[in-house]
N, C-alpha and C positions, 0 to 999 in steps of 0.2 A: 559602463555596462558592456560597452563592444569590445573592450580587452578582457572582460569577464569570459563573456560567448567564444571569442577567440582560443584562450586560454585552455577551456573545460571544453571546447566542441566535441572532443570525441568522444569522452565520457559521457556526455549528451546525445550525442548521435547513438551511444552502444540503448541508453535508457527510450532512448525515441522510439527506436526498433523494437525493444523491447514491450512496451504498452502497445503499438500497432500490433502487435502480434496477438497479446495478451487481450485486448480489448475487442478487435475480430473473432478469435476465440471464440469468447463469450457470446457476444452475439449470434454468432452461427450457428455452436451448437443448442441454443433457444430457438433461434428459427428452423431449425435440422428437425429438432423434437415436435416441432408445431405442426411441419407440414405434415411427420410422420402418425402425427394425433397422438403423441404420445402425452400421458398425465401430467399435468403441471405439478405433481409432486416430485417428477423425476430431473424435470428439468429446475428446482429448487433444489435438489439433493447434490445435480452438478455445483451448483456455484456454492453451498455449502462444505463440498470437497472441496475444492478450491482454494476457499479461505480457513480448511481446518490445515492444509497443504501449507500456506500461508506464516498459520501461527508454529506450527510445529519447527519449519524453516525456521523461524525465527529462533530458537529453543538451541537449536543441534547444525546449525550452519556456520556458526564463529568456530565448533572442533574440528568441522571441516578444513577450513581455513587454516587454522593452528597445525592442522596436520600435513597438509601439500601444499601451502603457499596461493596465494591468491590467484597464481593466473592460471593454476593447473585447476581449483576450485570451480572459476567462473567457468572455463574452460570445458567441463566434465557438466558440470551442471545443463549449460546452454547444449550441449549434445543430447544431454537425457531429456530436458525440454523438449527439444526439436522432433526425439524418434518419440517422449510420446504423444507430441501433436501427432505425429503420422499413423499412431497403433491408433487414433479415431475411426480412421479410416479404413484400417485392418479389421477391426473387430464392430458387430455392430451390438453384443451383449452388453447393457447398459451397467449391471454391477460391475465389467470391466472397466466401462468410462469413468465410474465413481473412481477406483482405483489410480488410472490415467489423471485424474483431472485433480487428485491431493501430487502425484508426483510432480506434475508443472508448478503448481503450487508452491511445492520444497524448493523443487528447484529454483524457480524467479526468487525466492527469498533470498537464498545463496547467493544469487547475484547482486540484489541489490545492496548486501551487505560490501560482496566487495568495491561497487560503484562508490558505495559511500565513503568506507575506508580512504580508496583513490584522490575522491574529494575533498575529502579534511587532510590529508596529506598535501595536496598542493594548494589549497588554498591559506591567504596570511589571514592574522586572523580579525583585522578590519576586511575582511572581504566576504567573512561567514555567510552572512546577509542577504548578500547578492548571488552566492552561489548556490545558495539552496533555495533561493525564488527562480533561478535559472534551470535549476534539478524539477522543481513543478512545475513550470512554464511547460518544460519536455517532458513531463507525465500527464498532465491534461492534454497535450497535443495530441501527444500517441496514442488516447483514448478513442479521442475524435478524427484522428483522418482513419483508424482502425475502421471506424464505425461509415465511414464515407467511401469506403474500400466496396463496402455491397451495392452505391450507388452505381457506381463503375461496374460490378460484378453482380449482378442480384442473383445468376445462377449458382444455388446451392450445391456444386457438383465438388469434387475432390479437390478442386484447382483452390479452394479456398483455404482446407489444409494445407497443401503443397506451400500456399504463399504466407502462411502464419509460419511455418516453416523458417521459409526462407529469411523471414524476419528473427529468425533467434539464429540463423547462420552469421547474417549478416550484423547481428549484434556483438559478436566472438570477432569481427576483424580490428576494432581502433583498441581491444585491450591485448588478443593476441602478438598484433604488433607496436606493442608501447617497447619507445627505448628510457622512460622513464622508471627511478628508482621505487623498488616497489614498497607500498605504505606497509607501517606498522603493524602488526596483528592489532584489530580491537574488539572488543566483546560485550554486549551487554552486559550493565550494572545488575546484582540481583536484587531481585524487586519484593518488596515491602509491605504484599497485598493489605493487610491491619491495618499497616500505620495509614495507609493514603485512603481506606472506604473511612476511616475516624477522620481525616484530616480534609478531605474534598469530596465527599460523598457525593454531591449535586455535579459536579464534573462526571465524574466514574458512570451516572445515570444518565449525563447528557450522550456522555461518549457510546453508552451502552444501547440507548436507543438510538442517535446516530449507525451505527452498526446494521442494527436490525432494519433501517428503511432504505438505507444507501445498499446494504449488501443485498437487500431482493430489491433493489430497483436494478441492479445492472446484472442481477441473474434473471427476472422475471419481466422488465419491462420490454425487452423484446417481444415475450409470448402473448402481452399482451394485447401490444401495437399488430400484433399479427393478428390474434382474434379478433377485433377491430375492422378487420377486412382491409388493413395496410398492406401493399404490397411488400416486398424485400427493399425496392429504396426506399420507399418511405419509410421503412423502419429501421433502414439506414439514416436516415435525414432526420426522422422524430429522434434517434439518440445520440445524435451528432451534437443536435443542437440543444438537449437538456444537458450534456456530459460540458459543453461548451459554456453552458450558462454558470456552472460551478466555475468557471476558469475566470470570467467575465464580473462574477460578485466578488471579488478574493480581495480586491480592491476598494472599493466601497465600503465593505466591510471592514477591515482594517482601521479604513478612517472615522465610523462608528465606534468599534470596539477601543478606538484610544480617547473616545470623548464621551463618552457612557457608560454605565452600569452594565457589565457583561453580565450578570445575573437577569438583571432587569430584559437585557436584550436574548438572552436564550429564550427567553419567557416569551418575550414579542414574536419570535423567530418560529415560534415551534408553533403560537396560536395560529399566525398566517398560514405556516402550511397545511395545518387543520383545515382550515378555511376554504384555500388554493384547491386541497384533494378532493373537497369534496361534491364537485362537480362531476369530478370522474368517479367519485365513488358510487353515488348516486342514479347514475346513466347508463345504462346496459349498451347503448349504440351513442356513441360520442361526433357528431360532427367533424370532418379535417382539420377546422380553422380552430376549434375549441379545443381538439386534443393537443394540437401543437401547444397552442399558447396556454393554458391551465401547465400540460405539462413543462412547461421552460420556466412557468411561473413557481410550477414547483421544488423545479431545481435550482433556481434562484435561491428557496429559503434551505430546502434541505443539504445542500452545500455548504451553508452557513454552519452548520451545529457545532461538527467535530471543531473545525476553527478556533472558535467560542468558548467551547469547553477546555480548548489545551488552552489558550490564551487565561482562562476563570483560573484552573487550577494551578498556574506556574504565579499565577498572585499570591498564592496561598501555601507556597513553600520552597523553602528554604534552596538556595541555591545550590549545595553538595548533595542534596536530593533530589534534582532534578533530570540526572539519567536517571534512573531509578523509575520518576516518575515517568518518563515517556517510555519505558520498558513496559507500565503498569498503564498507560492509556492505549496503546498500541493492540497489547493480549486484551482488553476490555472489546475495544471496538472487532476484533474478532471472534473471540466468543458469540458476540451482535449478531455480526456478519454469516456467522456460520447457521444461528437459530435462524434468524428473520427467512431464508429463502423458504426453510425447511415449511414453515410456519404459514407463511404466503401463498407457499404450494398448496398445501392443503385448503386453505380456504378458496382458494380459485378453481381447486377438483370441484369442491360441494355447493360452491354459490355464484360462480362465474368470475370471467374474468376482472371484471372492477373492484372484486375484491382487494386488488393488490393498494388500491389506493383507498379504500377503504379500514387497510387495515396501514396503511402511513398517516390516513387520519384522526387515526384512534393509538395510537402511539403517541403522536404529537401532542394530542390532547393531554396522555399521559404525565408528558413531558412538562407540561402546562401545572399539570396538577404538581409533577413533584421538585419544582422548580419552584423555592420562595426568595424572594430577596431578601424579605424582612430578616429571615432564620440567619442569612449572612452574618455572624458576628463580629469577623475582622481581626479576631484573636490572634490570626496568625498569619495575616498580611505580611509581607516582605515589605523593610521599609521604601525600597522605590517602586512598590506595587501606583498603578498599575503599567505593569512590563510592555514594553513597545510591541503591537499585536505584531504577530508572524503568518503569514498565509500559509494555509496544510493542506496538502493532497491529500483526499478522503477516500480513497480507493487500497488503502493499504500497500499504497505501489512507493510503500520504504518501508523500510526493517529497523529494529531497536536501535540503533546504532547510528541512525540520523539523528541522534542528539547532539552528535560531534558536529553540527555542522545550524545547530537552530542557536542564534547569536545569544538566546537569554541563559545559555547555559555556557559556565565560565569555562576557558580553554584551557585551564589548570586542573578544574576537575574534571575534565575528559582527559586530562593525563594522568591525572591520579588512579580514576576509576573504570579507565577503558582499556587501555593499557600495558595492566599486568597479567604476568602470565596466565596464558590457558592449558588448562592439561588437554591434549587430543589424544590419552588414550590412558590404559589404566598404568599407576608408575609402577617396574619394577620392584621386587622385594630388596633390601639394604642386605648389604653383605659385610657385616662388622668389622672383621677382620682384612677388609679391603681399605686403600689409603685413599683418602679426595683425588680424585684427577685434576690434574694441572694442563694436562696437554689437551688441545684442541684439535689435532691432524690426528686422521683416520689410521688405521694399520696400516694402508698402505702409504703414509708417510705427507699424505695429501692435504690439504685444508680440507671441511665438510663444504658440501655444497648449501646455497643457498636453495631452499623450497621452492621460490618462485621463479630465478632465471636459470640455476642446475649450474650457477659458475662459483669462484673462489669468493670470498665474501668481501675480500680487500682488494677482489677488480674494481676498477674505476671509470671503467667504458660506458656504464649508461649515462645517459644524460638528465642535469636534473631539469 
């Protein structure tokens, strides 16, 4: 693992910055909104931008790629990031923030597609594995020291943009200056929506309410912790340590979901958080000791789902469909993500803030109901089901394209089907009476350049 860390640090250091930045964000402008008394429907409507910012990336960020080469992509992107963390601070008209808060969104998508590319590029592919538990380890982190930034910092003044900032600056230095050769274009597989709601339904439902409680827990549970009468660290500290407790069950879990019924255990998993939530749903003024710990114990279970469900549904099909599938879990759980804030919002306007967990407890229950194992048929198990579990970062902090790098999916058909060409823009009309081209140098007699270093393409100078 220490030649792993070694190998991938920078790629990791650019992802670490990234979610520090990303994860601050969030919570700030929550508590921004709060102190301002502004409606908790607004401050759900941010992180619903966010993550429609998110899925769209996902969609229209590989022809980016295909068009200017990776390092100009990430490169462009982390700039538009960065000036619009800083228009927060310019503008205080909130339909502009909704605006602001889908472009961050596009953008971190962009990136982390090229992060990923980089990654399945350099890694062999006995090492899958470990590099993309190394890739979460440094998205759950940058969640949490994000969030541990306001203990240090609890005044809410500009300085807090400025250093979200700083963090997508500082994310553009270990890709800027790579002298390594740069990866492949890849692209999302296209995805299947019929075949896979026929073929894993129970997944698609886990994934989907997954979505809806994780994406207004990290839009909304600051607003809460703060009507609560939490100060700014505290509610640096209360989502330090729920965002930490998702990092902390990844393992556990694992070792469950390879000796159980993952059916059987979504089932288990969603009843507890029912359970967990509803002390705080229930409570208008919640105790210190009890909001902590209810909430850690909630994030314990509801970190678990998405996991669960990607793990349930890769039992249940076919291995040359499994980009495909994680293209088609990925847009599930944001669709989630994008309703749940919007949803939670409102009910916290008209019934107070405990709503928010009152309505994770009523979700879960959902989940409970539409969760059977018995319905399980097995029809269409893969014969070495069930598949060695993988730990997933539940925050949408990856892009379709981290299929290249989750070991149950074969490295053959991410060359098959990531691979091939992308169009980045519309082709040319044919000119019949034109012959094939053969030559590849320019008019001016040149080789073309390559997209992402702008040199001959038969240089030899980077290093691999």
């Amino acid at each position: 693992m220490r030649q792993i860390w070694k190998s991938f640090r920078a790629l990791y250091f650019a992802s670490l910055m990234m979610l520090i930045g990303s994860g601050l964000l969030s919570t700030y402008l929550g508590l921004r909104l709060a102190a301002d008394h502004v409606d908790s429907l607004w401050v759900g409507a941010l992180m619903a931008a966010n993550y429609f910012g998110l899925v769209l990336g996902g969609k229209i960020g590989h022809r980016l790629i295909a068009r200017v080469g990776h390092i100009r992509a990430y490169s462009a992107c982390a700039g538009i990031v960065g000036a619009a963390v800083l228009g927060h601070g310019l503008v205080d008209w909130l339909p502009a923030w909704l605006f602001l808060r889908v472009i961050v969104g596009l953008g971190m998508m962009c990136q982390y597609m090229v992060i990923e590319s980089w990654l399945n590029e350099q890694a062999e592919a006995r090492q899958r594995g470990l590099v993309f538990s190394g890739y979460m380890i440094a998205s759950y982190l940058g969640l949490v020291m994000g969030q541990l930034i306001l203990v240090m910092h609890p005044a809410l003044g500009l300085e807090l943009l400025m250093l979200v900032a700083l963090c997508f600056a500082l994310c553009l230095v270990p890709v800027a200056l790579t002298r390594r050769i740069h990866p492949a274009p890849l692209h999302p597989a296209p995805m299947e929506p019929r075949f896979f709601i026929k073929r894993v339904p129970q997944s698609l439902s886990t994934v989907l309410g997954a979505g809806l409680i994780v994406g207004s827990f990290y839009g909304l549970a600051p607003l809460y912790a703060s009507q609560q009468g939490l100060s700014t660290e505290q509610v640096g500290l209360f989502m330090g340590s729920c965002i930490f407790a998702g990092l902390l069950v990844q393992w556990p879990l694992g070792w469950l979901s390879d000796r159980y019924d993952r059916a059987v255990l979504i089932r288990s998993f969603a009843f507890s958080l029912a359970l967990a939530a509803l002390p705080l749903a229930i409570m208008p003024q919640v105790p210190l000791e009890v909001l902590f710990l209810a909430g850690f114990v909630c994030s314990l279970v509801q970190f678990c789902l998405y996991p669960l469900a990607v793990a349930f549904s890769n039992d249940h099909v076919e291995g040359d469909r499994r980009v495909s599938l994680t293209a088609m879990l990925l847009v599930t759980y944001g669709v989630g993500a994008s309703i749940g804030p919007l949803v939670a919002g409102v009910l916290m306007k008209l019934f107070g803030s405990q709503m928010l967990y009152a309505f994770f407890s009523f979700f879960a229950l959902v989940l409970v109901w539409r969760i059977r194992p018995k319905a399980v048929t097995n029809l269409h198990q893969v014969e070495d089901a069930p598949l060695h579990h993988v730990a997933m970062p539940d925050n949408m902090t990856s892009s379709p394209l981290v299929a290249c790098l989750d070991p149950r999916v074969d490295e053959q058909v991410v060359q098959d089907q990531m691979t091939g060409p992308v169009s980045a823009g519309p082709e040319p009309e044919s000119e019949p009476e034109s012959e094939p081209e053969t030559v590849t140098e320019t008019e001016s007699g040149q080789p073309p350049e390559d997209p992402d270093t702008g040199r001959d393409p038969n240089f030899s100078g980077a290093r691999p």
